[in-house]
N, C-alpha and C positions, 0 to 999 in steps of 0.2 A: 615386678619387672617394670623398666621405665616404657610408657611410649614416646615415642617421638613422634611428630607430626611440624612434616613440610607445608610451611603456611606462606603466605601474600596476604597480608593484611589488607592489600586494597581489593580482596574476593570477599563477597558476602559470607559463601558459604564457608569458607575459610574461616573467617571471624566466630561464625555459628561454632564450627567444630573446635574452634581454642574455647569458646563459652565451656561449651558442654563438658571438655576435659577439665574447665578448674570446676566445675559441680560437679564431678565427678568423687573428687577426690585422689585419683589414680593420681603418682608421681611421672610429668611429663617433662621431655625437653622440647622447646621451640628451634623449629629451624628456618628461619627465613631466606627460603632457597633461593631469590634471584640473589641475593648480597653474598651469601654460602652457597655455590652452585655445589652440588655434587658431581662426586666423579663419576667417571664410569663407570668403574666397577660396582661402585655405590648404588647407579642407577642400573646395570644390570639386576645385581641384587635385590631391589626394590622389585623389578619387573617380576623376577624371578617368585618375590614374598607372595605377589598379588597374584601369581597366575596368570597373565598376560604375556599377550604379546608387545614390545616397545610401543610400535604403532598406537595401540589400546591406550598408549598412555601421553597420545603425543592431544593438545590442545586445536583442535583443526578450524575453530574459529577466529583464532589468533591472525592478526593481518598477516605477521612477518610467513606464517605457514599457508596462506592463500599466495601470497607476493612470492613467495623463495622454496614452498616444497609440494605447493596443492597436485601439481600434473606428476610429481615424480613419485615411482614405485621404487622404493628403497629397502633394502637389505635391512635387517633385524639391527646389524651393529650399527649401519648408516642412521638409522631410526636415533639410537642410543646416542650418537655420535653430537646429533642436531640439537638434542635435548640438552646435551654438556653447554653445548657452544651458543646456545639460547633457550633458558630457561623459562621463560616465559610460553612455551610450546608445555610444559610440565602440567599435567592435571593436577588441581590443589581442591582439597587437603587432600596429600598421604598421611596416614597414620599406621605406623611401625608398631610392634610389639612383639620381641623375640623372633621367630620363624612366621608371623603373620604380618601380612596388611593391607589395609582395607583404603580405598578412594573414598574420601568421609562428605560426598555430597549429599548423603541422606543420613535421617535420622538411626535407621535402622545396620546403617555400615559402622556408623558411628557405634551405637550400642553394643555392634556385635564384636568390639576389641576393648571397649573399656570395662 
C-alpha cells in the first residue's frame, strides 16, 4: 500500500520524515501541499484518518493564524475551511496509509505507519 505524506520541504521535520520513508523502502507518493492544496473533503478525510479534531490539526504558531484566527472559536468545518484557503496553518508531515495517519513529527509516529 502507497503512503502518502504531506510535506514543506522548508519544515525540518518534514524533511526527516521523507528521509526516513526513502530508507524505508515503503512505496511513497509526495505531496507538496502548499503548491497541491487539498480539498476539503480531502482534508476532512485526513482529520477523520488521524482521529482529530480540525482544530488539532490547524498550525497555531503560524503568524497568519495569530494575525487572522488566534481570538476566534471556530466551528469544526470553519477549522477545515481555513486550512483549504491557507495551507500553511496544515501541521506537516502527514503521512497517509490506507485508513491510517499519523502526524510524522516524531520518530515513533513515523515508525508506526511505515
Amino acid at each position: 500500500m502507497i503512503i502518502k505524506i504531506y510535506h514543506n520541504n522548508s519544515c525540518s521535520k518534514s524533511r526527516i520524515a521523507l528521509a526516513e520513508l526513502t530508507k524505508s523502502g515503503e512505496d511513497f507518493e509526495v505531496v507538496n501541499y502548499l503548491e497541491n492544496v487539498p480539498s476539503v473533503e480531502e482534508l476532512k478525510d485526513i482529520v477523520q484518518k488521524l482521529g482529530i479534531r480540525p482544530f488539532q490539526l490547524v498550525r497555531t504558531t503560524e503568524k497568519i493564524y495569530k494575525e487572522k484566527f488566534g481570538n476566534l472559536n471556530l466551528s469544526d468545518e470553519a477549522w477545515i475551511k481555513a486550512m483549504h484557503e491557507n495551507p500553511i496553518l496544515i501541521q506537516r508531515p502527514i503521512l497517509v496509509k490506507g485508513d491510517v495517519a499519523v502526524i510524522g513529527r516524531s520518530e515513533e509516529a513515523i515508525d508506526s505507519i511505515v
